[in-house]
N, C-alpha and C positions, 0 to 999 in steps of 0.2 A: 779108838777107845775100846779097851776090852769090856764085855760087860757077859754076866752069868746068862747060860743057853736058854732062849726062850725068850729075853728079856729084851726091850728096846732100851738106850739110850736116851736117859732125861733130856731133856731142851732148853737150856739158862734162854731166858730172858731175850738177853740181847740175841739171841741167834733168832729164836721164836719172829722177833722183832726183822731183823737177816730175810727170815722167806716172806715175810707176809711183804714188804716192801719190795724183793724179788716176785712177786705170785701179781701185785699189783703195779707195778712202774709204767707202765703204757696204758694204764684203764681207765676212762672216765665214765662217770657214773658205775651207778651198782648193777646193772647187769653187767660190764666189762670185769668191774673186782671180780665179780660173783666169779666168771667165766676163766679170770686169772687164775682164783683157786682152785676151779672144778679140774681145769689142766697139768695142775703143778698137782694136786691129790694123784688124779691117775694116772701121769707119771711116776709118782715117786713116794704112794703110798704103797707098802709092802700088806697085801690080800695075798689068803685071806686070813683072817685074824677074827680071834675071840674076844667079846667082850660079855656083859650080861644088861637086859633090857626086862623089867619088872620082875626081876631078882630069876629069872631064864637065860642061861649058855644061848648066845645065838654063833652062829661064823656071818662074819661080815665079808661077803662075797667080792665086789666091788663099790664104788661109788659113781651114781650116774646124777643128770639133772631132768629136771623137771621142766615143763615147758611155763614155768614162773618165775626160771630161773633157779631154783631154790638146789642145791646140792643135797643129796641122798644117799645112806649107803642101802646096799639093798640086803639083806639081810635073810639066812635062810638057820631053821631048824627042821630037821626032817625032811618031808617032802612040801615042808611052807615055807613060804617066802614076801617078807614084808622092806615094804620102803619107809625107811627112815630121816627124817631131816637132820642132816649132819651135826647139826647145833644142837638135835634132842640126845645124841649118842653118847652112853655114858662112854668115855676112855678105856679102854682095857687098864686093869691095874699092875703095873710093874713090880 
């Protein structure tokens, strides 16, 4: 799929549906989901990447987890650098 420079690739539905059922097929319970995700993220999320977090440009560096399990990307502007819980991350906009 071609798509204009810069830009990712929308995600219909069913495909969306596709990874998350690949990311979880062997996991029981929520820490195993959690850990499906966390794997198949840093696989196969392309870092680093801009989003905006309280209307501020951050790069979103990688994604790590937390010892609650909780998936994070880690987030840097300048010489700071904050963890974010992956579910508070707004989307970069296409």
């Amino acid at each position: 799929m071609s798509t204009p420079r810069g830009k990712a690739p929308r995600l219909s539905k069913a495909r969306l549906d596709e990874l998350v059922e690949e990311a979880t097929i062997d996991a029981y319970g929520d820490a195993e989901q959690a850990g499906g995700f966390y794997t198949m993220m840093e696989n196969d999320l392309a870092t680093p990447f801009s989003t905006h977090v309280l209307g501020v440009e951050v790069t979103v560096e990688r994604v790590d987890r937390t010892d609650a399990d909780e998936i994070v990307a880690v987030c840097k502007r300048g010489a700071k650098r904050q963890r974010i819980r992956i579910l508070d991350l707004p989307l970069p906009s296409l």
